[in-house]
C-alpha positions as CSV (number, residue, x, y, z in Angstrom):
1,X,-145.8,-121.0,126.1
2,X,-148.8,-118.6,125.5
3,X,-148.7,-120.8,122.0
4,X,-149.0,-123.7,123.9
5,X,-151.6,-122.5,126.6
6,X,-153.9,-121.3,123.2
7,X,-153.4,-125.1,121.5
8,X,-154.4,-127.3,124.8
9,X,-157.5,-125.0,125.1
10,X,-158.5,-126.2,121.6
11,X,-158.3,-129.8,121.9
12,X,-160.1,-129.3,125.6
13,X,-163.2,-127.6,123.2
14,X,-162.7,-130.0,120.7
15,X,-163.2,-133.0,122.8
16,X,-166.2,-131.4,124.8
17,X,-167.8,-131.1,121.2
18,X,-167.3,-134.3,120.2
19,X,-168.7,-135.8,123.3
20,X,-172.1,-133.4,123.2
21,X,-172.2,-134.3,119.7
22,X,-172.5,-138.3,120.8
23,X,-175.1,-137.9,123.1
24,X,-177.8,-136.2,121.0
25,X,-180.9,-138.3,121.4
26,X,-184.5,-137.9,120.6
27,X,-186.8,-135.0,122.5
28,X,-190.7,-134.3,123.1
29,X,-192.3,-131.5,121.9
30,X,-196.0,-130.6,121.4
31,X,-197.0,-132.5,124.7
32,X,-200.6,-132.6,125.0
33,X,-203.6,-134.0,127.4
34,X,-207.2,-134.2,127.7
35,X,-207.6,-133.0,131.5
36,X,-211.0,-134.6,131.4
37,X,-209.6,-138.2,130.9
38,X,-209.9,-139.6,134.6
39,X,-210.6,-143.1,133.4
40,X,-208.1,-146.2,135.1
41,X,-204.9,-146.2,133.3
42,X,-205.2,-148.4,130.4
43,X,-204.1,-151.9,130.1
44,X,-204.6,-153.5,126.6
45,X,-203.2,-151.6,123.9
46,X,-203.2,-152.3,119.8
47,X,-200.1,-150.5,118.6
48,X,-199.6,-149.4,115.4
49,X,-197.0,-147.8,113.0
50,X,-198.2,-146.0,110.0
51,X,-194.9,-147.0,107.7
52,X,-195.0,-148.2,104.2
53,X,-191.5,-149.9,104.9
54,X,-192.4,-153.5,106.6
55,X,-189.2,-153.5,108.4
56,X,-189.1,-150.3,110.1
57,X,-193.6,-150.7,111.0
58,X,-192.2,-154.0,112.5
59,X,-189.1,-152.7,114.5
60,X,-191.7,-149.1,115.6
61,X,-194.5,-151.2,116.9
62,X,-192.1,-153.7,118.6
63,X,-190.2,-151.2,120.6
64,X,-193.2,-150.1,121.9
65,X,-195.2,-153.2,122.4
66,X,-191.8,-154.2,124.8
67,X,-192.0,-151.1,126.8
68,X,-195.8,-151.2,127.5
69,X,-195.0,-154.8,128.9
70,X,-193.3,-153.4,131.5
71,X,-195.9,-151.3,132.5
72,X,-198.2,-153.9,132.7
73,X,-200.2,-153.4,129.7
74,X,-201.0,-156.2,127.0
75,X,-200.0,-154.6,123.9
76,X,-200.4,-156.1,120.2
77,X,-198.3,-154.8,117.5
78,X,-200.8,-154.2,114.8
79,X,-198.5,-156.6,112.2
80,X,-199.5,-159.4,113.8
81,X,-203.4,-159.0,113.1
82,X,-202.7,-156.8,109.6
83,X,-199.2,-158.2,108.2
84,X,-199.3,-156.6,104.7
85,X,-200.1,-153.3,105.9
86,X,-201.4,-151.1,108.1
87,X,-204.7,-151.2,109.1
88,X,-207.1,-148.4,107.7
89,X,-210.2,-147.5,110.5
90,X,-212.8,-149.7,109.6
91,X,-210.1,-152.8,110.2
92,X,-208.8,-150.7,113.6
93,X,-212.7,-151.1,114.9
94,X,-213.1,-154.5,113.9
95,X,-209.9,-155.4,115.8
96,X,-211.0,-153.5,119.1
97,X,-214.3,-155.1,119.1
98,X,-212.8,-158.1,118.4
99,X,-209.8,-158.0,120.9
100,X,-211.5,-155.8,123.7
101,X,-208.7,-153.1,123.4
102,X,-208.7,-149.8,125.5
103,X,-206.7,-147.8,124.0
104,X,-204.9,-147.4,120.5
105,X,-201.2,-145.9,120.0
106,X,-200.4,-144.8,117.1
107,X,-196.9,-143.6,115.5
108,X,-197.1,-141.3,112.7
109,X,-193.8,-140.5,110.4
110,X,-193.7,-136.7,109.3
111,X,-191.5,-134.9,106.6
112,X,-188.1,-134.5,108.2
113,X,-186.4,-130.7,109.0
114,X,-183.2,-129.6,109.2
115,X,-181.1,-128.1,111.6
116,X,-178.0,-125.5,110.8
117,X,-175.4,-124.8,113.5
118,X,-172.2,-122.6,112.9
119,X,-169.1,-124.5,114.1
120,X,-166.3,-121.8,115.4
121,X,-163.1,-121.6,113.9
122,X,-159.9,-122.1,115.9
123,X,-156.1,-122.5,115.8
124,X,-153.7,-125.1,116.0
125,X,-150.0,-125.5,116.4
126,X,-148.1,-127.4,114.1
127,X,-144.3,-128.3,115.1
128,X,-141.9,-127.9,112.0
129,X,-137.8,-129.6,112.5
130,X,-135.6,-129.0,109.6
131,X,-131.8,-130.4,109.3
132,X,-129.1,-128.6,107.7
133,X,-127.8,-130.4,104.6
134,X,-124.9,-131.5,104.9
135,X,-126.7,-132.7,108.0
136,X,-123.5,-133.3,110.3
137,X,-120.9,-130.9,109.1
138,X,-120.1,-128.0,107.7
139,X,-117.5,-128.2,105.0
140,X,-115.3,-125.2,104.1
141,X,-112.6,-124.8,101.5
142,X,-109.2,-123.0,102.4
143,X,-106.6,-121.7,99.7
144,X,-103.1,-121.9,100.2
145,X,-100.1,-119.5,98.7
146,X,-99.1,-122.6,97.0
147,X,-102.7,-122.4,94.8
148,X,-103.5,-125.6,96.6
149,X,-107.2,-126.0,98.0
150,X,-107.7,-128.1,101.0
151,X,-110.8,-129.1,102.6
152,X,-111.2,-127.6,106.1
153,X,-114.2,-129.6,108.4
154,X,-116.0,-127.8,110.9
155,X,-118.3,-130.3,112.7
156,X,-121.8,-129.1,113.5
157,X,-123.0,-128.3,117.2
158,X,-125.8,-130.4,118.3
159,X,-128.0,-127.0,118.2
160,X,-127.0,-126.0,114.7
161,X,-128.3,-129.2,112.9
162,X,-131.9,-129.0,114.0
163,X,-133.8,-126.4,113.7
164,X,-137.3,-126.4,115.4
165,X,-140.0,-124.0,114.3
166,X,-143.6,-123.5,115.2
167,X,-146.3,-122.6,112.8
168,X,-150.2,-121.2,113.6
169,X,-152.5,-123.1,111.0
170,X,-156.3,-121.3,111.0
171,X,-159.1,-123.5,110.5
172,X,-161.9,-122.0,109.8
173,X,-165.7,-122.1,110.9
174,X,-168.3,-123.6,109.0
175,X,-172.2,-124.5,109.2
176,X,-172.8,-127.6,110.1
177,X,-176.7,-129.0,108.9
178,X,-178.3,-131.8,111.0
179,X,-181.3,-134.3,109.3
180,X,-183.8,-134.5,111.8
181,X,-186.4,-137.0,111.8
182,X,-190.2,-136.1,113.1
183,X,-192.8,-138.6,114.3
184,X,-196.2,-137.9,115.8
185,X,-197.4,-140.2,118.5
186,X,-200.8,-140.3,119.3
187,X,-202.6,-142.0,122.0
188,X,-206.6,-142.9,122.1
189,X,-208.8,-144.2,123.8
190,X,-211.7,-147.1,123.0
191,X,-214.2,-145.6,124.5
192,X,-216.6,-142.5,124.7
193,X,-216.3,-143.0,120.5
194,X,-212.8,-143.3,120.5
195,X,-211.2,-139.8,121.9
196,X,-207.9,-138.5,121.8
197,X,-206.5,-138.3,125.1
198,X,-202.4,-137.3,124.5
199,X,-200.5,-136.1,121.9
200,X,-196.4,-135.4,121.8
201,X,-194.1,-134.7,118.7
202,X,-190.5,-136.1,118.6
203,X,-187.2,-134.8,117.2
204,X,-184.4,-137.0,116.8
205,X,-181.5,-135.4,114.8
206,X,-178.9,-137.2,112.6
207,X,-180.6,-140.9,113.5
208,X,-178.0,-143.4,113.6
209,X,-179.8,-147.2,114.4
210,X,-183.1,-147.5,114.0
211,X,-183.5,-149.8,116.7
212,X,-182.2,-147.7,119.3
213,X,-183.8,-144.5,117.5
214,X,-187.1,-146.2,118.4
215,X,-186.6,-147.7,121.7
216,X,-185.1,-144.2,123.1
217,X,-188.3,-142.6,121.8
218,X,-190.5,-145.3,122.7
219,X,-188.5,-144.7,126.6
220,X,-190.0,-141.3,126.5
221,X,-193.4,-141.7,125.4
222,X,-194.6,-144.0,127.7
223,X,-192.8,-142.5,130.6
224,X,-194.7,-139.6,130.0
225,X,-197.4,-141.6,129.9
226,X,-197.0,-143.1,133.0
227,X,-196.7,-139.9,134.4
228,X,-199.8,-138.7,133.6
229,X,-201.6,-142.0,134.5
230,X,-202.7,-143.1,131.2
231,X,-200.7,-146.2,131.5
232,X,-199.3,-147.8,134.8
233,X,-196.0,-147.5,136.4
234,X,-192.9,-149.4,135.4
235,X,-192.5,-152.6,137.0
């Protein structure tokens, strides 16, 4: 029973694991402010992604173009002025002049890190049933005075032709290295010669879909945001 008790607590940490282990999701670090931006939240934003890879620039600056619709700001993803590239900073004033933006986000992509976790070891219990061969009977020979051999049967009880054993099988622990990806997302404004006014650094280990990688950090950034009146509230 105590063999039992020590299995089911196993599987009960195993499944906790494996459910923490989904819902690992993208964090914030590094938050910065200027405390002497009191300006009106801002409300027409050129967004741009700083990524070689076209696909990924257009899927980064989309996600966040979406979100800062909901806040009510009118925000351009910097593709559809600069489609081969990103823009350098001479082409970044000539659009803000040209567009009236107040404010410019930009998404940086930084070299990825690594995280390394020791997994515990634990036990298991593996159930072993062996038959008896012959697997119904057991079969004797008797000698007679005669020099005659006969066969004598003795049928098997139904507790003598299984035999159930149960086995402790160690698995060990091991480390267990994460990827993480790192972006810096940086937040300026138009005016007073184009000032930096917040800063934060995300962490997303093991990124599955880039979409949701980018909406899920996009969701944090400009609730943040919002918080700290830079942009509006959701509406």
């Amino acid at each position: 029973m105590q063999l039992f008790r020590k299995a089911g607590t196993v599987a009960i940490i195993g499944s906790l694991v494996a459910l923490m282990c989904g819902c690992v999701s993208s964090s914030l670090f590094d938050l910065w402010q200027d405390p002497y931006f009191k300006e009106p939240p801002l409300t027409r934003m050129l967004v741009i992604a700083a990524r070689k890879d076209a696909t990924k620039r257009r899927i980064w600056e989309d996600a966040f173009t979406g979100g800062l619709a909901e806040h009510g700001v009118a925000a351009t993803s910097s593709y559809s002025v600069f489609p081969d590239s990103p823009p350098d900073t001479g082409q970044v004033i000539n659009a803000v002049q040209s567009n009236g933006f107040d404010g410019i986000l930009v998404v940086l992509n930084l070299p990825t890190d690594t995280n390394t976790t020791y997994v515990q070891g634990y036990t298991s219990i593996v159930q072993d049933t062996r038959f008896p061969s012959p697997a119904y009977r057991d079969v004797r020979y008797r000698y007679h005075a005669d020099n005659s051999i006969s066969q004598d049967l003795r049928y098997v009880t139904y507790w003598q032709r299984y035999r159930t054993y149960y086995h402790e099988i160690e698995h060990p622990g091991y480390a267990d290295t994460q990827t993480v990806d790192i972006h810096a997302i940086d937040v300026t404004t138009t005016g007073n010669d184009g000032r930096l006014i917040w800063s934060a650094t995300s962490r997303t280990p093991d990124p599955g879909s880039v979409t949701d990688v980018q909406r899920g950090i996009a969701d944090l950034v400009l609730s943040k945001l919002s918080q700290r009146g830079i942009i509006g509230p959701k509406k």
